[in-house]
C-alpha positions as CSV (number, residue, x, y, z in Angstrom):
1,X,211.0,108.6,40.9
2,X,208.2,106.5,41.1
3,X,209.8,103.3,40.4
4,X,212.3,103.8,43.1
5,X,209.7,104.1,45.5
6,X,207.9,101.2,44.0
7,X,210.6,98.5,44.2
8,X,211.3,98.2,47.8
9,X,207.5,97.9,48.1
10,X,207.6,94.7,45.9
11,X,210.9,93.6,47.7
12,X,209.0,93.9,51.0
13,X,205.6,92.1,49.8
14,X,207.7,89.0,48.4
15,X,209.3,88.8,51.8
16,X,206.3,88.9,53.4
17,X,205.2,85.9,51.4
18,X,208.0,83.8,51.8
19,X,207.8,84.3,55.6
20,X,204.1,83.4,56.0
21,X,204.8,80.3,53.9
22,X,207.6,78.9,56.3
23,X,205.7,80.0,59.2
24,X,202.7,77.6,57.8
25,X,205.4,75.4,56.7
26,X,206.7,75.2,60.8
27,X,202.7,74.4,62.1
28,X,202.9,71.2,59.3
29,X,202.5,70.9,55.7
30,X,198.4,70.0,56.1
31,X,196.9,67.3,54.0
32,X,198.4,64.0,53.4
33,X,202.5,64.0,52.7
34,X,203.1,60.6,54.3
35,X,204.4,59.0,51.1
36,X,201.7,56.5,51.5
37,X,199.9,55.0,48.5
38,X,197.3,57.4,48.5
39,X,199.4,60.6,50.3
40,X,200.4,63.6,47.4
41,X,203.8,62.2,47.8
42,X,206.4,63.4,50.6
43,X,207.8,67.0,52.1
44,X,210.4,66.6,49.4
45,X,208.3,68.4,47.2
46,X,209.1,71.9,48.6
47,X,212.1,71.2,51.3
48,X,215.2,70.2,49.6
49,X,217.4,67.4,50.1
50,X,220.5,67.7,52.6
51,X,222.3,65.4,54.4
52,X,221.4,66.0,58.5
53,X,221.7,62.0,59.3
54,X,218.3,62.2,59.4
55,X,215.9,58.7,60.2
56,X,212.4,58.2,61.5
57,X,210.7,55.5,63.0
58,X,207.2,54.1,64.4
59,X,206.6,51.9,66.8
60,X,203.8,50.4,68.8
61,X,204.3,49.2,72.5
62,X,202.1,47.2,74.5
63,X,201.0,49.7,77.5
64,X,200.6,46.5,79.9
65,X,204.3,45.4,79.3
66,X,205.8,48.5,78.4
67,X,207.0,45.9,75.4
68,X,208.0,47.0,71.9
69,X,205.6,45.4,69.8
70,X,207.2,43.1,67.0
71,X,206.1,41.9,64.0
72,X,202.1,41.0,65.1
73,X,199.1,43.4,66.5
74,X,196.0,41.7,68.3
75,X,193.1,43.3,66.7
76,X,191.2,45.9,68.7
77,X,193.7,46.7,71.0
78,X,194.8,49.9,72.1
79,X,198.8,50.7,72.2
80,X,200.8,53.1,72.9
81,X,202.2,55.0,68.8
82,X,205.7,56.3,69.4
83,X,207.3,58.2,66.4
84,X,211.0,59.0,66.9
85,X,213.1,61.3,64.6
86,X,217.1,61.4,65.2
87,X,219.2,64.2,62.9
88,X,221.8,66.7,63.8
89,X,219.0,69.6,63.8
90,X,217.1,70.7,66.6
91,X,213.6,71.2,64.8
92,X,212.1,68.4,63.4
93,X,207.8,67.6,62.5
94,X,206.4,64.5,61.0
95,X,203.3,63.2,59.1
96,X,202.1,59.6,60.2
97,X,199.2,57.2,58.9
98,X,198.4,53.9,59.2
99,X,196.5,51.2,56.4
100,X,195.4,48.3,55.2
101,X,196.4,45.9,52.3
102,X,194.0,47.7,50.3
103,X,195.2,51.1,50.9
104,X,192.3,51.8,53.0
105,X,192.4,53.6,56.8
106,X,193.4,51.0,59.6
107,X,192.7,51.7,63.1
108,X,192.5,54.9,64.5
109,X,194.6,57.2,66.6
110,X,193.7,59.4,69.8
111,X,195.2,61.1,72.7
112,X,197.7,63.1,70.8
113,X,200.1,65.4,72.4
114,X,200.6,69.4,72.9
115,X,201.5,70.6,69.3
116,X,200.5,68.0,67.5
117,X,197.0,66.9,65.9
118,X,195.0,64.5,64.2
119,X,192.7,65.1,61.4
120,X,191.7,63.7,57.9
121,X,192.9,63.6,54.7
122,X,192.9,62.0,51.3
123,X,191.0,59.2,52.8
124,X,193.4,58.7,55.3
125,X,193.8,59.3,59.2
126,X,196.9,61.8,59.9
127,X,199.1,62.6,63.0
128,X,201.1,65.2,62.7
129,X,202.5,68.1,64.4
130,X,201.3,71.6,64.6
131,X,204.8,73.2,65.9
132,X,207.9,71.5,65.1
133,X,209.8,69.5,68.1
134,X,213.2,71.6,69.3
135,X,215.3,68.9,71.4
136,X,219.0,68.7,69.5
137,X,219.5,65.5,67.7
138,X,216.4,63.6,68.9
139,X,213.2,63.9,69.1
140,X,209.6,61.5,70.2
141,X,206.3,61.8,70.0
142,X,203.4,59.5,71.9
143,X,200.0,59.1,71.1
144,X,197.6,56.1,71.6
145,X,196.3,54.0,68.5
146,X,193.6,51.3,68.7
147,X,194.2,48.5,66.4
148,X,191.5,47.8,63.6
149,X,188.6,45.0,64.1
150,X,190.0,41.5,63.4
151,X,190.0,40.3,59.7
152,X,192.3,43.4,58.6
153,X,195.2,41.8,58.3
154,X,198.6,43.3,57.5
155,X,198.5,47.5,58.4
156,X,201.2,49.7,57.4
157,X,202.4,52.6,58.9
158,X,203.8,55.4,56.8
159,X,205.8,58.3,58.1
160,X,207.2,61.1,57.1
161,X,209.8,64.2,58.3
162,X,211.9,66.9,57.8
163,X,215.1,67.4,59.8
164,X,215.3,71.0,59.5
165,X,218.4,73.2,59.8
166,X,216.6,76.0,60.4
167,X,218.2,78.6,58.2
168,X,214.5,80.7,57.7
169,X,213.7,78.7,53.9
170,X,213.5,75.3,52.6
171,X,216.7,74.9,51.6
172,X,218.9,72.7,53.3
173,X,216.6,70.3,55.2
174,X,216.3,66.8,55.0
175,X,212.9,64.8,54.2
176,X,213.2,61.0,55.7
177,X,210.7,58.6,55.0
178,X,209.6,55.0,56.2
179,X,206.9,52.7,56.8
180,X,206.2,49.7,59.5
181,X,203.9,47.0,58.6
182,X,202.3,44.7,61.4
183,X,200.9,41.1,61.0
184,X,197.4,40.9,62.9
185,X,197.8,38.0,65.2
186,X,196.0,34.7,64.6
187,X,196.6,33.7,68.1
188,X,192.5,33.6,69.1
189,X,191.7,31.3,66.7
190,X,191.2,27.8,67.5
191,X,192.9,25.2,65.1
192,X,193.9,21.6,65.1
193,X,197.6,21.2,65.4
194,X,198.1,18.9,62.4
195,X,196.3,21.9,60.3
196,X,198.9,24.2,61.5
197,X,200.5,26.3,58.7
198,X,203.5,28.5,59.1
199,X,202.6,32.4,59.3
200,X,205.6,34.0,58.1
201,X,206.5,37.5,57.5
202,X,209.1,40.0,57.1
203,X,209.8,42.9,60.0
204,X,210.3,45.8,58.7
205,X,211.6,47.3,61.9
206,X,214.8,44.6,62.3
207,X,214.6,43.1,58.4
208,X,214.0,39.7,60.2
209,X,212.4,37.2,57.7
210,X,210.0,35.9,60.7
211,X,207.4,32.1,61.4
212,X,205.3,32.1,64.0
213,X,206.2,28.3,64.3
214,X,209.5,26.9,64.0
215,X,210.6,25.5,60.3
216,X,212.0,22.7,59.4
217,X,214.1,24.0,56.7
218,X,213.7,26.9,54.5
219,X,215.7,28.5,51.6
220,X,215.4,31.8,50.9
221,X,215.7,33.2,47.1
222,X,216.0,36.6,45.8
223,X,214.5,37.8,42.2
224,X,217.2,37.0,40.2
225,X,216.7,33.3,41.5
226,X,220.0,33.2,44.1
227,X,220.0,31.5,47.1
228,X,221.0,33.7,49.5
229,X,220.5,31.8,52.6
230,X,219.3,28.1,53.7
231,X,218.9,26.8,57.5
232,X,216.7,24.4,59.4
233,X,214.9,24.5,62.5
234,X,214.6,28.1,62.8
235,X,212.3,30.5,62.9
236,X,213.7,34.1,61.8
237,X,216.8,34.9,59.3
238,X,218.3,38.2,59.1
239,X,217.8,39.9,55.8
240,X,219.0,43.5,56.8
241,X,221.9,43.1,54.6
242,X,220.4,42.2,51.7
243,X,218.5,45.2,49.2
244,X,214.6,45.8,49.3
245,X,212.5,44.1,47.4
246,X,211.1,40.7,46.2
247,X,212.2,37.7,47.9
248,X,210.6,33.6,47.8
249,X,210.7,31.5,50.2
250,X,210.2,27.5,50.4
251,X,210.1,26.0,53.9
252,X,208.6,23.1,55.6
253,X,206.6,23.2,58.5
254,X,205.0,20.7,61.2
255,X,203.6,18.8,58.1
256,X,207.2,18.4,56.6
257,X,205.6,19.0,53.1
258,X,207.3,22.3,50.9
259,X,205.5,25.2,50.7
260,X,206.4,28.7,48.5
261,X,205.6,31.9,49.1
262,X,206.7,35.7,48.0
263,X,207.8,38.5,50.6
264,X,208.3,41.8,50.4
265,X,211.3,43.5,52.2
């Protein structure tokens, strides 16, 4: 008799549970789940994988120009952070950060929207959002981040989100992940032209191999030592087809002597 009684009790309490935890889930995971260096990984720890077309993306636009920033920040300036998630769901939340080279907090972010919030953790600055977003397909975010004090250098943003399918668990959503690094603009400093190097990068919105200056020739090579592409007078060369990782570069610049370098795509 009595353990009748007690095991819709127990059924009950678990339930309980498992609802509070999704609800908590919904208002963002907390702490740091960016998938940055120093982030406890990604959501993909307790939402499992599913295939919703999910993507993210961050961007930073000049609030002057209305311009999508590419490739280069100017120190100390404030822009306009836009993180957009596309996905065939209608909830969707994120988890944003930005750093330096040395896996350190770069710049800061303010002005966050209605449920969303910014906060700390694991050494790093976090946007987030409190209540998940409910357009179908697409959703945006906009917030306004103030570059970092000149001698950073190269910041990264990492995001993270789910695309949720919104059955009530974990199961069946999709965790994307990306991250956006920025070149800090040399453009203030005042050099002699003949001591001009080539500032070269890679763009990790577009996958453009990138020179500030037009080079006289440059051949690109991946790890396992294949040329995969060669031009002159240029100044970007698409790599978007080509798989992450290592590449090296030789180029000459203004001075027409050969240079080497290593990117990361």
């Amino acid at each position: 008799m009595n353990k009748k009684i007690l095991k819709p009790v127990i059924l009950t309490a678990f339930l309980g549970v498992s609802i509070l935890m999704f609800l908590g889930n919904s208002s963002g995971p907390g702490g740091n789940r960016t998938g940055s260096p120093k982030s406890a990984g990604s959501c993909s720890g307790c939402h499992y994988s599913s295939m919703l077309d999910g993507s993210i993306t961050v961007e930073l636009i000049d609030p002057t120009t209305s311009e999508v920033v590419t490739g280069t920040y100017m120190p100390d300036k404030t822009y306009t952070i836009k993180v957009t998630m596309n996905g065939n769901s209608s909830k969707m939340g994120f988890q944003v950060t930005s750093m330096d080279g040395s896996n350190v907090k770069a710049g800061s972010i303010s002005n966050s929207p209605t449920n969303t919030s910014i906060y700390s953790a694991s050494g790093a600055e976090i946007w987030g959002h409190t209540s998940p977003a409910t357009n179908q397909n697409t959703n945006s975010w906009e917030a306004s981040f103030t570059a970092p004090t000149a001698g950073t250098g190269i910041i990264t943003f990492y995001a993270a989100g789910i695309v949720a399918n919104g059955n009530g668990n974990n199961s069946g959503d999709e965790v994307v992940t990306n991250s956006f690094s920025f070149e800090e603009s040399k453009t203030n400093e005042v050099i002699s032209v003949k001591d001009v190097k080539p500032h070269i990068w890679i763009n990790h919105n577009t996958g453009q191999f990138i020179s500030d200056v037009k080079l006289t020739e440059v051949a690109i090579w991946n790890n396992q030592g294949q040329l995969i592409s060669k031009m002159k007078n240029t100044n970007s060369i698409e790599l978007i087809n080509y798989p992450k990782g290592i590449y090296y570069v030789n180029y000459k610049g203004q001075t027409d002597k050969w240079n080497s370098t290593a990117i990361s795509w």
